[in-house]
Phi, psi and omega in degrees: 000150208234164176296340176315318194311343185238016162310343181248123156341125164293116161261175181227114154238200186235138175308187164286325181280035194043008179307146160241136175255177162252128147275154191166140153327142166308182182201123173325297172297017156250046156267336174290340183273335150339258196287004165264006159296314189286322179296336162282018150247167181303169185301313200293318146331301180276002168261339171291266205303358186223331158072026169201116181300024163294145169248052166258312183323353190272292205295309147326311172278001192265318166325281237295318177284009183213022158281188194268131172292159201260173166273142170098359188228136176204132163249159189208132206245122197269147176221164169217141189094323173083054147205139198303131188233352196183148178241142156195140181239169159208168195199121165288352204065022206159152191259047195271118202269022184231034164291134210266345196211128188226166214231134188242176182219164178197153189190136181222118153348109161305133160104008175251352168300135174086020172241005181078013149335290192307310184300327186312290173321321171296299186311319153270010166284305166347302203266323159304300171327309172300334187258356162269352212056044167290142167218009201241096157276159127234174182194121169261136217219138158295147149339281185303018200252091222248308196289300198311299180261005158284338193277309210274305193281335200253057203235310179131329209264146167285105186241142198243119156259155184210110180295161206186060217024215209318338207258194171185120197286097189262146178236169214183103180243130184264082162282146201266072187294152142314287203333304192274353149293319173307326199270341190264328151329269192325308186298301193298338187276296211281303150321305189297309179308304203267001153262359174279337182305324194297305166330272169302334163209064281207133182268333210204102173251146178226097176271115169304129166089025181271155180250157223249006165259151153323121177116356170299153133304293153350278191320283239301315182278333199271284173345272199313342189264345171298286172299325207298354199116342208317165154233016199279193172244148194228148190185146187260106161271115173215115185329304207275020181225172158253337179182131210242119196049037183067010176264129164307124172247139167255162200249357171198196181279296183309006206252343189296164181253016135213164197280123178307158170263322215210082162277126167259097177281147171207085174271177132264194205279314197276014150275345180309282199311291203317322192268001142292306159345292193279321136325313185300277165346304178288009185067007162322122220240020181148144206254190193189140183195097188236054176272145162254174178053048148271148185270161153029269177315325160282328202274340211256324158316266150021278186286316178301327191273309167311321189256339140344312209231012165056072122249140165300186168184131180237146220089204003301185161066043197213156192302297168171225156201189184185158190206108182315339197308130187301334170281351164238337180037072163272123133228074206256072160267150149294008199285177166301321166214194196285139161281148185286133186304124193192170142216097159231110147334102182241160177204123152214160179314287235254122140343280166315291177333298171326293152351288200266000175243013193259339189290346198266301181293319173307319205295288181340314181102013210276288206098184200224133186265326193174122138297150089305081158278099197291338166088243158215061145035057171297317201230287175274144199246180119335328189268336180290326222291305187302338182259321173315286201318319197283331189273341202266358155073002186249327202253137139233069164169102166256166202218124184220138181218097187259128184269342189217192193207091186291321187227060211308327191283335164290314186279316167305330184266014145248010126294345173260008157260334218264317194291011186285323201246024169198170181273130107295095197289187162170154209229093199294036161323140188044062131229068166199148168330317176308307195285332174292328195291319198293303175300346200276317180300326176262333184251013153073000176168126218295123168324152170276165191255144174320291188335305185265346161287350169310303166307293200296330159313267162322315164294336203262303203123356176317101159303096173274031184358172164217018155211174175289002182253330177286291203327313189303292182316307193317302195300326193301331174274327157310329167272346177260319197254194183268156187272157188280151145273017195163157176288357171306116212222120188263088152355118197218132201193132185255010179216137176298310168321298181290348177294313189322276200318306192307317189268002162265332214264295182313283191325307197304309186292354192073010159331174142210147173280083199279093173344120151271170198294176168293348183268297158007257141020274189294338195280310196298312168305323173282358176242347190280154184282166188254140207087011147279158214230121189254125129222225194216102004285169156283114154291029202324327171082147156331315193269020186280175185242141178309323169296349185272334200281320157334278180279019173271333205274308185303336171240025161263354177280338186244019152252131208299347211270330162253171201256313178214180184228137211222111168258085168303120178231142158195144189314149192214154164300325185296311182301312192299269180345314172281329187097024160278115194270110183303314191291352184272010182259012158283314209262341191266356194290169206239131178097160147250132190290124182293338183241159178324148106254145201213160177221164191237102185253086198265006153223077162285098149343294212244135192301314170218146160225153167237123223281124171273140173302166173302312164321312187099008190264011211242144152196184181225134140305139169218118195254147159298350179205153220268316172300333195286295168328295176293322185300323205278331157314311171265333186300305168316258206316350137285337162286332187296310185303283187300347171262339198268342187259157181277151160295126181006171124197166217266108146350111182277139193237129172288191166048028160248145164238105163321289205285354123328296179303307173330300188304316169289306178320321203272313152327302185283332182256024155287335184270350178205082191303337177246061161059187161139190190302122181266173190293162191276332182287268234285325185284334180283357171283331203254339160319301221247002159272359178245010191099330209317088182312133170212159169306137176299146195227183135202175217234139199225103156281349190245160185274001139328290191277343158278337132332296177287009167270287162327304204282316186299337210239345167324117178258213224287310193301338215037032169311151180203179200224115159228157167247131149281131192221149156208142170336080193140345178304124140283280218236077166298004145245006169296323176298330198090001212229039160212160211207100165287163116084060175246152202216133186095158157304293190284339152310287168341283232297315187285000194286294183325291206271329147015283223254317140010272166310276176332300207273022183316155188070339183239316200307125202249317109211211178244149166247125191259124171242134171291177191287136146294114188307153164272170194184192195278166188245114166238206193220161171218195190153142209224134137239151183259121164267158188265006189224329164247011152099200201290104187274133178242112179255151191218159159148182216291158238207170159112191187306346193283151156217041162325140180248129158309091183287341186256038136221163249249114195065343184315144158223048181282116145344139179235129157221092174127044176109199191268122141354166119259205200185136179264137153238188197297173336296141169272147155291186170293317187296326154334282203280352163288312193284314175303312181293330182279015200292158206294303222284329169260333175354270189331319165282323171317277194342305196108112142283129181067031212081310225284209193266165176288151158268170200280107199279004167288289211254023170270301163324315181250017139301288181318273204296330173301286202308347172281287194312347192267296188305276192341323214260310201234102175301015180275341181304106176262333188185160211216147183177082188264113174196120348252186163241140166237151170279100145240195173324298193272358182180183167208179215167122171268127201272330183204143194221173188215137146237130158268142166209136182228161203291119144268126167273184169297138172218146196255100172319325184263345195308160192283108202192151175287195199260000000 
């Protein structure tokens, strides 16, 4: 067996009972637990897997997986522990090093079945098979091996059987479908719930490191687990002690008289790893870690101890969690006091953060279903935290404050299932440099660039803020009222100043004010005190009464023209004097209101609050300021906007040939192993493997061959275009290093020795293009993120060479301003979002009359170019700028590709962190 064999890393991920294996390549030395897998199984077991009860078959299969590999063969073995628990292979059969189909095997450990071993195992031969270009399993099967083809039917894959007496010929094809994302999703959503219980509902805690003075962490957390309620069994480990706050001490983890479900280690860092270690060992099924400042070496200890011993872990460097369910009152955190019983989800990095949002929910009265403080996420994410949430039957409504991301396009297709049945919120962190540079110092691991968390945001259904004082507002309307059907928002007001203010609040939030009808009108009127003024906003004027106020907001409520209703209020002599409480004609109205109402109070203490109805069935928000009001306003009306269209879905496109496109790539960076810009003949080679329209060109080293090139390419005007290239040319107009609107052989000629001259020494040669009709100039574009794939940017085109500082290695043109970017595969709804974004509509559209450019084949550029990013990760960056846009087509006029040796990486496989 040769070193190749490990080319593929060892992961660690989870069964269905939440156990964790190891995955990993065979090894020449794992041939005796090989076949001593086999020799432990029962007779009955080795006539399935052998279709003959020999125990000569073990040692043969133990050969067979630990000879030295062939092309075309990968074995790959799940272990816990450091013991082989499964097996599974495939074999093209041959050393054809393009073989499209291959025969696979599996094997599970007696007494392991029905825990999802197998399927696992399937699940990375799968994702290897793809990446060899495999498209094919086959596998033969007894009839009676029942367990075998249930595994094979419930995969996700389309399989096809052809029964053969007694055996049955399963055929499998790996297509990379939804179907089959969905089904490795749901299995990977279920293992993650059910290894997260010891964590969130832990029988039994042992806080490490507790102290026996006031000012410990430890104390802190053994304190909160106390007052808080647990009802679980709780025990203190400290040598020096007997009993700490009235809890039983221990002098270690092993000394406990039951083994914890839940270690809170408070350590110092350099006791961590030995007291994960010792945890493991004691069978401890999850860590809590909420010391900073391990280095490198504790932290890479740490983690090793953890995935060793099958424990989850959440930290280091964190606040704790805690999980309001009244049959347990876990609190094992350090704040200051219990969070109030509720349900919203919270999960954040930052300590502080953490803080200000569990006193924010409490304040509210919304409460916490379950914290998180995740620290720096070694282990447990946002992405688990969102699969708690969706399952636990307590939270609607989450709250998340993430500086990275280990595993986003995974975290994205579960946050876009997740935000179908609850709001996901999120506190819109490190954006600007300062704050990734802030964040990256505290969390251990580089903040995401704006750009692409923008996307990942948008695209997910995701609410984004942009502090923690906005989230609270967002959440407050969100947990009370009904989402909006729109951004229309009608104004109601007893001060004229404050309607003025409100209705800047609106516009600004992107809202809109809608004129009301004359019937309208007239009904408001006849209920308004006189000298009231209906537009948008309603004056009610000082002297209205709560019953005027009442029924004016209940029958702009039973009107069709808006979407939500916004009551700017402030205390008056006229209300006092009468006894009237303005505010109770919000809280006190009868029935329920189908559309949003939010009040405005400006002399509110507190930035929001939430006001309960009279009924008690209830609650209303009410904010200190009018932006708060609108922001909270718009945020509903873009989720209500993103919930109301069906989900996305990704366009099957003729005319691409993948395994082409594979192919040049994989040539050219055979010819330039450390990657780089390709030549305009290559890059337009890879092009025209996705369809990719581009102007016609041709490619000229002599000042000879750019005449005849000019004479071939010349259109009606007989105008022609040259550009200059040589390796490394980015902005051939910053350079100076194009010649427009050139006419005659002897312009070509003098153009030809021009660019000669100036570029002696770098000039490689020229690309000659006829003159391009006009049209709109737009820009398209790819970075390859190393943690979130393939960004795809679109917005306005042409000569500017603003360099994009905010993304990551880019040196892609921004022109006519920052793109926006998608990321990749884009849906139909993507690319409908791209083009309609405010900075291009307008030209697209037809502006001023003129006629759209052909927005179809604007469209099915952006999906080829997702699709080219998609298919190849070796694609570091991308850059058609511009393509112009007309009536009759579209077309890229000039393109850039970078590549670099990149391997493949499969975003959803099922694997930790």
């Amino acid at each position: 067996m040769t070193d190749d064999t490990l080319d593929q890393p060892a992961v660690h991920a989870l069964l269905a009972d939440g156990r964790m294996v190891r995955i990993r390549p065979v090894r020449r030395d794992d041939h005796d637990q090989l076949q001593g897998l086999y020799e432990e199984m029962s007779p009955e077991n080795l006539r399935l897997r052998f279709f003959a009860a020999s125990r000569r078959s073990a040692a043969r299969a133990a050969d067979r997986a630990c000879a030295p590999r062939h092309p075309g063969y990968r074995a790959l073995l799940a272990e816990t522990e450091g013991q082989v628990i499964g097996l599974a292979e495939y074999d093209t059969g041959g050393t054809e090093p393009d073989a499209r189909t291959a025969e696979i095997s599996i094997a599970v450990a007696d007494g392991l079945h029905h825990r999802g071993v197998g399927t696992l195992l399937v699940e990375h031969l799968v994702s290897a098979a793809r990446a060899e270009g495999i498209t094919t399993f086959t596998a033969d099967a007894l009839s009676e091996n029942h367990e075998v083809l249930r595994l094979f039917a419930d995969l996700g894959l389309r399989t096809a059987r052809r029964f053969e007496g007694p055996e049955v010929r399963c055929t499998i094809a790996l297509d990379d479908s939804d179907s089959y994302l969905s089904a490795v999703e749901e299995r990977g959503r279920a293992a993650d719930i059910t290894s997260m219980e010891p964590l969130l509902r832990p029988r039994t805690v042992a806080v490490v490191g507790a102290g026996r003075k006031p000012g410990s962490v430890g104390r802190a957390v053994l304190h909160q687990l106390r007052t808080g309620g647990y009802t679980g069994q709780l025990y203190a480990v400290n040598p020096g002690a007997h009993a700490i706050l009235g809890v039983p001490c221990h002098p270690s983890v092993t000394a406990l008289p039951r083994t914890p479900d839940l270690a809170v280690l408070a350590v110092p860092a350099a006791a961590v790893p030995a007291t994960a270690e010792e945890c493991g060992k004691a069978g401890v099924r999850a860590l809590l870690v909420v010391t900073a400042g391990l280095d490198a070496g504790q932290a890479k200890a740490l983690l090793t101890a953890c995935r060793e011993h099958g424990m989850r872990l959440v930290g280091p460097n964190c606040l704790g969690l805690s999980n309001t369910d009244p049959a347990l009152h876990l609190d094992a955190t350090f704040a200051a006091g219990h969070p109030r019983p509720g349900t919203a989800g919270v999960a954040v990095q930052s300590g502080g953060v953490g803080i200000a949002l569990l006193d924010g929910m409490s304040r509210l009265g919304i409460g916490v279903s379950s914290f998180v403080s995740l620290g720096d996420k070694y282990d447990v994410s946002g992405n688990d935290m969102l699969q708690w949430w969706e399952s636990d039957g307590r939270t609607d409504l989450a709250l998340l404050h993430l500086e990275s991301f280990g595993s986003p396009r995974a975290f994205s297709r579960t946050a876009r299932r997740v935000t179908r049945r609850m709001p996901v919120l999120t506190v819109d962190a490190g954006r600007t440099e300062a704050g990734r540079r802030a964040a990256a110092s505290h969390t251990a691991a580089a903040a995401t660039r704006t750009m692409t968390r923008g996307a990942l945001f948008t695209q997910a259904g995701i609410t984004a803020t942009r502090s923690v004082g906005e989230l609270l507002e967002a959440a407050a309307l969100l947990h009370s009222q009904p989402l909006p059907a729109g951004p229309r928002v009608l104004i109601v007001t007893n001060a004229g100043g404050a309607g003025v203010l409100a209705a800047d609040a609106c516009a600004e939030a992107g809202l809109t004010l809608p004129t009301p009808t004359p019937e309208l009108i007239d009904e408001l009127l006849a209920v308004l005190p006189e000298g009231a003024a209906v537009g948008n906003p309603v004056d009610a004027t000082a002297a209205v009464s709560e019953g005027q106020l009442m029924d004016c907001v209940d029958r702009i409520m039973r009107y069709g023209g808006i979407d939500a209703v916004l009551v700017a209020l402030v205390p008056t002599a006229v209300a006092a004097a009468t006894g009237d409480d303005l505010v109770r004609a919000l809280t006190g109205a009868p029935g329920q209101r189908t559309k949003p109402v939010a009040a405005v109070r400006l002399e509110q203490a507190l930035p929001v609050e939430l006001l309960p109805t009279a009924q008690g069935d209830g609650t209303v928000p009410s904010y200190a300021e009018p932006q708060a009001a609108a922001r909270a306003l718009a945020h509903a009306a873009r989720r209500a906007a993103w919930l109301a269209r069906p989900a996305g879905t990704i366009p099957d496109l003729d005319g691409v040939e993948t395994e082409r496109a594979h192919a040049a790539v994989a040539a050219w960076l055979d010819a330039h192993p450390d990657g780089g810009w390709l030549d305009p003949r290559d890059c337009a080679e890879l092009l025209d493997c996705y369809g990719i329209p581009q102007l016609s060109w041709a490619w000229a080293d002599t000042e000879d061959g750019a005449v005849l090139a000019a004479q071939r390419l010349r259109g009606a005007d007989g105008r022609v275009v040259m550009k200059a290239h040589w390796p490394g040319l980015l902005h051939k107009s910053a350079e100076h290093a194009v010649h427009l609107d050139l006419r005659g052989d002897a312009q070509v000629r003098a153009a030809y020795r021009d660019l000669e001259t100036r570029f002696a020494g770098l000039l490689t040669g020229v690309v000659v293009q006829p003159l391009a009709d006009r049209g709109t100039e737009l820009f398209a574009g790819v970075v390859q993120d190393e943690v979130f794939g393939p960004l795809v940017l679109f917005g306005l085109g042409g000569t500017a060479t603003e360099i994009l500082a905010d993304l990551p290695q880019s040196r892609l043109r921004s022109t006519g301003g920052t793109p926006i970017a998608r990321l990749a595969p884009l849906t139909d709804h993507d690319v409908h979002d791209l083009i309609t974004a405010p900075r291009c509509a307008p030209l697209l559209l037809g502006a001023g009359g003129a006629r759209p450019v052909d927005l179809e084949g604007l469209e099915r550029l952006l999906l080829r170019l997702s699709r080219m990013a998609s298919d190849l990760p070796q694609l570091a960056e991308a850059d058609f700028n511009p393509v112009l846009a007309t009536p009759g087509g579209v077309s890229v006029l000039d393109a850039r590709v970078r590549l670099l040796p990149r391997r493949p990486h499969d975003p959803y496989l099922r694997r930790l962190r």
